[in-house]
VOGU-3710 file (C-alpha; in Angstrom, 3 decimals, decimal comma):
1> xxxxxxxxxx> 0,000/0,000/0,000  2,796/2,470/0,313  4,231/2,396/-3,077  0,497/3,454/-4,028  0,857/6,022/-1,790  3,569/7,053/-3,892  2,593/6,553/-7,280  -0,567/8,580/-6,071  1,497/11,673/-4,560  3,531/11,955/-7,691
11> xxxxxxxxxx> 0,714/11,763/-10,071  -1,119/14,623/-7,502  2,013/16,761/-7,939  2,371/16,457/-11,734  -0,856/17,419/-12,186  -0,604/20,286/-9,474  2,281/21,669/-11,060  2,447/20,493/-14,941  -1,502/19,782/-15,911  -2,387/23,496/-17,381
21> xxxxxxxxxx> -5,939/25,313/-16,097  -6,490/26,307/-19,616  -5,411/24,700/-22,930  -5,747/26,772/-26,582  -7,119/25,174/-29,286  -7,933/25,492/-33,106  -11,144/27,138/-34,451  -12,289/25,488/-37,812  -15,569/26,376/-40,641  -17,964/23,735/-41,365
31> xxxxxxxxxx> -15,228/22,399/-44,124  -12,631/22,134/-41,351  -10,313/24,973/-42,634  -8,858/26,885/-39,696  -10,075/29,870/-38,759  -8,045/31,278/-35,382  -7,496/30,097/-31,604  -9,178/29,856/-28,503  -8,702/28,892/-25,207  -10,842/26,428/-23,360
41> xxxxxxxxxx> -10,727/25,316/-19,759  -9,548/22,101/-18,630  -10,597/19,595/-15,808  -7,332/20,470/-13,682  -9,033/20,676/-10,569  -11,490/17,139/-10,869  -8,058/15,356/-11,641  -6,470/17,470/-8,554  -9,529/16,849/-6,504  -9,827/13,306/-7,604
51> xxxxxxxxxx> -6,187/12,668/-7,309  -6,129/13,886/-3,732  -8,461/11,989/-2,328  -7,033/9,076/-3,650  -3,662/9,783/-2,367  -5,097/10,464/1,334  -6,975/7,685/1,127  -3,773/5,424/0,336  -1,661/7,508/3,197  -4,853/6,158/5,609
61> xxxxxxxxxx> -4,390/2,703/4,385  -0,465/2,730/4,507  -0,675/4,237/8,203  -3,525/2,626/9,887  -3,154/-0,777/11,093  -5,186/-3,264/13,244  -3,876/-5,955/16,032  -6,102/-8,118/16,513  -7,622/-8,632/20,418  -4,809/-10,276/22,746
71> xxxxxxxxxx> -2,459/-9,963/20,124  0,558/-7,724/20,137  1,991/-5,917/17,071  5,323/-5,479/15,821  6,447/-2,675/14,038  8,730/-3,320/10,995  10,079/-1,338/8,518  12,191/-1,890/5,206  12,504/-5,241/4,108  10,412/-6,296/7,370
81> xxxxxxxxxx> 13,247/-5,477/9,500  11,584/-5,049/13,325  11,797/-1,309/14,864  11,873/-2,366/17,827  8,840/-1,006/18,920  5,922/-3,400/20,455  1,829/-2,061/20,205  -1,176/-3,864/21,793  -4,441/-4,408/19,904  -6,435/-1,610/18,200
91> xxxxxxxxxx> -6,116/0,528/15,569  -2,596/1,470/15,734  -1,057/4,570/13,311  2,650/4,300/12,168  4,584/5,667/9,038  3,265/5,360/5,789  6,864/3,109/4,713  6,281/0,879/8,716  3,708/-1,853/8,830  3,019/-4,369/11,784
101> xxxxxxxxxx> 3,243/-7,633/11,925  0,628/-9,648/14,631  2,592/-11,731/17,694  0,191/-14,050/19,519  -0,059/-12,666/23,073  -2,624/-15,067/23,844  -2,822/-18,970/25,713  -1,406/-21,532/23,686  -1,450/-24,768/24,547  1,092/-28,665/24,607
111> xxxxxxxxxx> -2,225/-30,619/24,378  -1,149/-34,155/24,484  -3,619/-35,642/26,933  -5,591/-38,990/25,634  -9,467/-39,019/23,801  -11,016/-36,792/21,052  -10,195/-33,408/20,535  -6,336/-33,937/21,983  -3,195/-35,029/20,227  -2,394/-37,987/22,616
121> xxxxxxxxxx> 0,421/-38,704/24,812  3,879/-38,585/24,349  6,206/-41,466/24,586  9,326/-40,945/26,651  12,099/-43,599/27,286  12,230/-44,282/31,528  14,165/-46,295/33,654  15,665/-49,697/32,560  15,161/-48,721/28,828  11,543/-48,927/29,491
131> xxxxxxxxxx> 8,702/-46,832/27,395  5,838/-44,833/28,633  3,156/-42,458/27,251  2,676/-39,487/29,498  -0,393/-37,402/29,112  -0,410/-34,019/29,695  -1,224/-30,593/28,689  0,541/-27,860/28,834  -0,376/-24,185/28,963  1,811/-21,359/27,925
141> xxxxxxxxxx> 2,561/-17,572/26,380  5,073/-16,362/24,079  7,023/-13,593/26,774  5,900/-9,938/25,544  9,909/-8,862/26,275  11,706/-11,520/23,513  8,817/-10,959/20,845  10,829/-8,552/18,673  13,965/-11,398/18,443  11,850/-14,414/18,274
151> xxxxxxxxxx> 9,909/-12,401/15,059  13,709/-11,754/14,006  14,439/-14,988/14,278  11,519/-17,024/12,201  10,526/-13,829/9,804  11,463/-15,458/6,949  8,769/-18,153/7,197  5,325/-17,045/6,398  3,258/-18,234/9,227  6,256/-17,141/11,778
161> xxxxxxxxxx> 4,783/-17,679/14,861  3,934/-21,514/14,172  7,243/-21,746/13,369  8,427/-20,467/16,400  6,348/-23,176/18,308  7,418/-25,932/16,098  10,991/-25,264/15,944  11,442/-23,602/19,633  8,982/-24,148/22,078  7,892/-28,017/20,890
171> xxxxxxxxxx> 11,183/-29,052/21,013  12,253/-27,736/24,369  9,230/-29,148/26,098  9,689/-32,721/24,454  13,167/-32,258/25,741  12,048/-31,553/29,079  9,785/-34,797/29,319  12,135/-36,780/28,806  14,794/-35,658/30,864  12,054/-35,227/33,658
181> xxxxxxxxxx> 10,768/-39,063/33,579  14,254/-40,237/32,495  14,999/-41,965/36,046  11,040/-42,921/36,910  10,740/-46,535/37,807  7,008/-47,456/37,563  8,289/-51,134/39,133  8,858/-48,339/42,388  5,420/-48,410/43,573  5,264/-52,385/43,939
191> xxxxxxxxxx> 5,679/-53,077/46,938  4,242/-55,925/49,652  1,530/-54,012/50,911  0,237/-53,147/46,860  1,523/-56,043/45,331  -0,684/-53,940/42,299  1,084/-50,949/40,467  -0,694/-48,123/41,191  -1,199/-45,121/38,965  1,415/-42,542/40,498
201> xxxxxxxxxx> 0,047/-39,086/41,010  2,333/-37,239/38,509  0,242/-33,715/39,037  2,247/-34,183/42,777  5,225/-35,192/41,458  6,641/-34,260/38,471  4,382/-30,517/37,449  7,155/-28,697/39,699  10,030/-30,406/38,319  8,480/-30,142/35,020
211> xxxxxxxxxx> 7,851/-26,729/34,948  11,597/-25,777/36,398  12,494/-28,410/33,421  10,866/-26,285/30,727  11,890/-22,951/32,369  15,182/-23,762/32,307  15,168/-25,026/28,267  13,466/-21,746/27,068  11,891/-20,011/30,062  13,338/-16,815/28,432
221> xxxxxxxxxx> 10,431/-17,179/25,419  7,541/-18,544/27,049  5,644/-18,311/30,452  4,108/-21,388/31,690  0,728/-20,864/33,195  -0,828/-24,298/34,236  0,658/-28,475/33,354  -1,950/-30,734/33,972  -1,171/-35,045/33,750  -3,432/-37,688/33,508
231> xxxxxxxxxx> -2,917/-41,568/34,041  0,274/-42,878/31,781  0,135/-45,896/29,331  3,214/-48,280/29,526  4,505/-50,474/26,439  3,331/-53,919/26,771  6,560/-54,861/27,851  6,831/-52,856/30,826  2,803/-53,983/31,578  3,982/-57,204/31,443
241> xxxxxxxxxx> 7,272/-56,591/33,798  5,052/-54,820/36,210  2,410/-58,108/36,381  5,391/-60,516/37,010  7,125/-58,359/39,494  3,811/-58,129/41,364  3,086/-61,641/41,509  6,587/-62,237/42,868  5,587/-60,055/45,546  2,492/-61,328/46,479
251> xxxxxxxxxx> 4,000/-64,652/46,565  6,876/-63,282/48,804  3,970/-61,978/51,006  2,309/-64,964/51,045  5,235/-66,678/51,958  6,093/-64,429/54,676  2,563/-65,553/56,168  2,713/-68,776/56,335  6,501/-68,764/57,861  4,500/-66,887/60,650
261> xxxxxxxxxx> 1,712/-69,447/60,690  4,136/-71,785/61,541  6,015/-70,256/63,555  2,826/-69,716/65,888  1,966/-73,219/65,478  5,076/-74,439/66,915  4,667/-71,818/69,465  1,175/-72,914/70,830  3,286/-76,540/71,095  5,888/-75,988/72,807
271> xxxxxxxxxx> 2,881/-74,296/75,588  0,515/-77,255/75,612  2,398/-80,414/74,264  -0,234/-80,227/71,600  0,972/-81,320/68,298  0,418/-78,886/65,165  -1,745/-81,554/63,414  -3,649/-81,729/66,766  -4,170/-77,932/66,967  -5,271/-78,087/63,678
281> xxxxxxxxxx> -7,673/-81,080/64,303  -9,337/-79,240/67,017  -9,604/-76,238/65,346  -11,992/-77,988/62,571  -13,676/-79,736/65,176  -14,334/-76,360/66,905  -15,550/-75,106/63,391  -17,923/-77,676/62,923  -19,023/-78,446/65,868  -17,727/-82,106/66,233
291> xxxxxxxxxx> -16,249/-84,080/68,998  -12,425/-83,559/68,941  -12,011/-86,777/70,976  -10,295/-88,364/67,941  -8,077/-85,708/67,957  -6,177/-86,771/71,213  -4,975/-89,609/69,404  -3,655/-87,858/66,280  -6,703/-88,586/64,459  -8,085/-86,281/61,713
301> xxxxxx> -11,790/-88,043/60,242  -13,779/-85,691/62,190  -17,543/-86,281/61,412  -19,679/-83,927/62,150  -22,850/-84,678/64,598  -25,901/-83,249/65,214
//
């Protein structure tokens, strides 16, 4: 719009100065002989008239520019180079030779939790060379301070501002997941009292360390305003890894239980001379309501009477 601006002015000027007011012109007979001169008037001021208003109307159009709401603008001039100077959203006026270019301001978002609408989790390597899929979402905005560098930086792609998130802010956060969950053993939370792997809350554990992760890869670009997890998927080799070890737990409980069963047993013995078999006995006679008497002899038929 501003080399119309120009090619508007000069026209306005060459008229102004070099279109005459009046213009002389030959007088002829009805058989087109000449017979003198006259002058006429010409339409200099409709082409001045016309010309300005066409040339203030492209000054308006080369100086007026609007940022869109919760955007920020950035003011460039030749060859798109930035000012240096940042404007909110409005109408904003500059030089007829600046223009500005929009700079999301608003909430953008990582959104890699699971189920329609998302982009699903994101598999990081863990402990032991295992894999898991953490779901999370992320919530962010491009600093207002490093706008005019990160333009300078990704200017030369059209749509500059998905660059910057594919090529910047992406990458870093990837980066951070995976350094984050790096050392997280999901076989941790097996244990004899939860033989079962529970679902570790990572909103408690890891959205601090997380965020310092991220802040520290390119907290100097972006401001992180919420991280949100949900439940993690493991590769079917780590599902499997987690079953076994939990079986070998419960069966180590298990274990553990009946070395204490017998331990008591041998206990109650050593008390009342009464045999483990016979404590048993007794105890099933007790249970259903027989007579034990068959027990004092190391019997075990117990029948049960009415």
């Amino acid at each position: 719009m501003f080399w119309i601006f120009v090619v508007l002015l000069i026209a306005t000027l060459m008229a102004v100065f070099l279109y005459p007011k009046k213009m002389t012109v030959n007088t002829e007979d009805t058989f087109g002989r000449k017979t003198g001169t006259r002058e006429v008037r010409t339409a200099k001021r409709v082409v001045v008239a016309c010309l300005c208003v066409l040339t203030f109307g492209a000054l308006a159009a080369a100086s007026l520019s609007s940022v869109p709401t919760r955007n920020q603008g950035i003011v460039t001039t030749w060859g798109n180079k930035p000012t240096g100077r940042i404007t909110g959203a409005g109408i904003k006026v500059t030089w007829p030779w600046e223009n500005i270019e929009d700079w999301k301001a608003t909430s953008n978002q990582f959104d890699h939790l699971n189920g329609d609408g998302h982009d699903g989790c994101v598999w990081v390597n863990i402990a032991s060379g295992r894999r898991m899929c953490v779901a999370v979402q992320i919530e962010w905005k491009a600093n207002k301070d490093q706008a005019v560098e990160n333009f300078q930086d990704y200017k030369q792609y059209g749509d500059y501002f998905s660059r910057f998130v594919q090529y910047r802010v992406n990458p870093a956060i990837n980066g951070a997941l995976t350094s984050v969950f790096a050392d997280f053993d999901p076989l941790a939370g097996v244990t004899e009292a939860s033989p079962n792997i529970a679902s570790p809350d990572f909103n408690k554990l890891f959205r601090d360390k997380l965020t310092t992760a991220i802040n520290t890869a390119v907290g100097k670009d972006v401001a992180i305003s919420h991280i949100n997890f949900e439940a993690p998927t493991y590769d079917q080799a780590t599902q499997g890894a987690i079953a076994d070890y939990g079986k070998k737990v419960l069966e180590g409980r298990n274990l553990a239980v009946d070395k204490a069963n017998g331990a008591l047993r041998n206990q109650i013995k050593d008390q009342t001379g009464v045999t483990p078999a016979q404590q048993q006995c007794f105890d099933i006679a007790k249970s259903i309501g027989s007579n034990p008497g068959t027990c004092i002899s190391g019997g075990t038929a117990l029948v049960q009477t009415k």
